[in-house]
N, C-alpha and C positions, 0 to 999 in steps of 0.2 A: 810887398815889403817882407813877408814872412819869408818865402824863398831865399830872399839874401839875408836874412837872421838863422835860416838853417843852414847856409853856408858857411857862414862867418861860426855858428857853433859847432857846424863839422872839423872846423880846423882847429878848436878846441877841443873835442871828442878825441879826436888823431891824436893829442897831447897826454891823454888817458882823462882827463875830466869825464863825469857825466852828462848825460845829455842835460839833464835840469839843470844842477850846477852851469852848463854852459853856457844856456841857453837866458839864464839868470843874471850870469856874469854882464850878458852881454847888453841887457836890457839894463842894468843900473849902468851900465858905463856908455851907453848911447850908443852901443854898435863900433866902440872903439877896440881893438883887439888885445892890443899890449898893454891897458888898463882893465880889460879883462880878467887877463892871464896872471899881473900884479895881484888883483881882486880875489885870487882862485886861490893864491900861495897862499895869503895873507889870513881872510877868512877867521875873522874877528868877530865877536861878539856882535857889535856896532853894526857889520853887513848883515848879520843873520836878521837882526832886527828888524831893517830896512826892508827885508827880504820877506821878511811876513807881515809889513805895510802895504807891500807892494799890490794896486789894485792890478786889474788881467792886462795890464798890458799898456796902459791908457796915457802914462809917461815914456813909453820906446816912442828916440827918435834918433833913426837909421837913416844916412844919408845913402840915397838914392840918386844922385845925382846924375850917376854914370848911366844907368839904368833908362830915365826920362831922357837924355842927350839920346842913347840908344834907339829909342823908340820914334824921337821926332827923326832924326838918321835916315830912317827905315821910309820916313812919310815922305822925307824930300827921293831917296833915291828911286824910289819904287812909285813916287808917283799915288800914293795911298793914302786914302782919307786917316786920320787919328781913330774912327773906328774899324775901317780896314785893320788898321794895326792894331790896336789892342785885343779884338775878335781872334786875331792869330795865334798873339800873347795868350791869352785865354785857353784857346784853344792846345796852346803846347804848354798848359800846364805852367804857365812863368815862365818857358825857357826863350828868353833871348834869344839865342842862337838856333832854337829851330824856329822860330816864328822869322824870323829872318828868310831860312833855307826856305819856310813854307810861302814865304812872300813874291822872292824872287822864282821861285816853280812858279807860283800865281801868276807874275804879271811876265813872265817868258813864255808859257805855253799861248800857242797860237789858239784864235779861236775854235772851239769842238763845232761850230757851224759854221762852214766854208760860204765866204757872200755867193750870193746867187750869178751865177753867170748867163747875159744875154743871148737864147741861142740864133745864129744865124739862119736866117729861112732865104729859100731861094724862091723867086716868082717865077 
């Protein structure tokens, strides 16, 4: 979930906000953008308040939906158990797309021990 809150505040940051401000923005407005961006102009009294109620994090709720569809995606194509997949996730750091890339190398590479082959003997 963090990974798509640093995204979602990168394209705030782009706007000139700061990172805290964005990252702020983002988290009272549930990961919404354009209520955000509204939140950022406006920057009333009222939010700042809010804003220094705000326990670490413990009311952000970021839809991720696309994200979980992504990942089960991954489980039917590739044939991959749900820790297959998230192991990969993990392993690229959040990034969707290379846990993907690293999945599909996974289950395309042939096996590194070739089966044994029967030799024929002559009598």
């Amino acid at each position: 979930m963090s990974r798509k809150l640093e995204a979602l505040a990168q394209q705030l940051v782009a706007m000139g906000f700061s990172q805290e401000r964005a990252t702020m923005a983002l988290i009272l407005n549930e990961g919404r953008v354009e209520e955000s961006v509204a939140w950022l102009f406006e920057g009333g009294e009222e939010d700042k308040q809010r804003e220094n109620n705000l326990d670490s994090g413990g009311n952000l709720k970021i839809d991720i939906s696309k994200e979980l569809a992504s990942i089960a995606d991954m489980e039917i194509r590739y044939k991959a158990s749900k820790q297959e997949v998230e192991r990969a996730v993990v392993t690229c750091e959040g990034d969707l797309e290379k846990a993907d890339e690293t999945l599909k190398a996974q289950k395309q590479e042939p096996p590194s021990i070739p089966p044994k082959q029967k030799k024929q003997t002559k009598h």
